[in-house]
Phi, psi and omega in degrees: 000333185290274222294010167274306154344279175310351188249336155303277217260019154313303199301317183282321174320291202282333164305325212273324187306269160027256169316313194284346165231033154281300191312315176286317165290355148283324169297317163282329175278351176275323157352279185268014154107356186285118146059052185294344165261000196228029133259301197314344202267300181313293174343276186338302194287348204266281162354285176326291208286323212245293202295273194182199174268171165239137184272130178286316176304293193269321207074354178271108167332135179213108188294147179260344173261146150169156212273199202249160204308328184293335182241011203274331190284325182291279207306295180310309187296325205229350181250308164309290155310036188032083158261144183336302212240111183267113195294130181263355192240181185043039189237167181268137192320324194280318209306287183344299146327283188300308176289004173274308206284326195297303206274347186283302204288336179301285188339289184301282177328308187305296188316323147324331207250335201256283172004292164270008183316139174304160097325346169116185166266170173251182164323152185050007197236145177286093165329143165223114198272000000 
């Protein structure tokens, strides 16, 4: 019964994971000007449902998850708020973990996503939205 327990909610762990690194890579097509406004509205909604909030005030993320002491400041400083550049030293071996795995699933998602890119419509043919 435990490790069933426990295997959710890894499993739920490694969604938010996920989530957080579609959302950085949505973060990056606003960047670069690809369909910048109907990525920023996805970012937004994904964020709202899955993630947490954007604090109005501070403007600063505010996560509905967190992790055990040891990964929570990492996960709350630097994954949640998509930051660029993700710090590797002085951190405990699971943190290290979570940004090999944060930066192994980007990679593969980007690769994914160009690989399969639409080309768009074509002549004669209608987009369906």
């Amino acid at each position: 019964m435990i490790s069933a327990n426990f295997q959710q909610l890894a499993n739920f762990i490694w969604s938010v994971a996920d989530l957080l690194r579609g959302l950085r890579l949505l973060k990056r097509y606003v960047a670069e000007g690809k369909d910048a406004e109907r990525n920023r509205q996805r970012m937004d909604q994904i964020r709202a449902s899955y993630i947490g909030y954007l604090d109005p005030v501070t403007l600063v993320p505010r996560s509905k998850l967190s992790l055990n002491r040891n990964n929570d400041d990492y996960y709350q400083r630097y994954l949640v708020p998509l930051e660029g550049h993700l710090p590797q030293r002085g951190f405990p071996a699971s943190v290290h973990a979570m940004r090999k795995a944060f930066e192994w699933f980007e990679r593969r998602l980007r690769d994914y996503v160009k690989s399969s890119a639409d080309p768009g419509p074509r002549h004669g043919h209608r987009a369906i939205y």
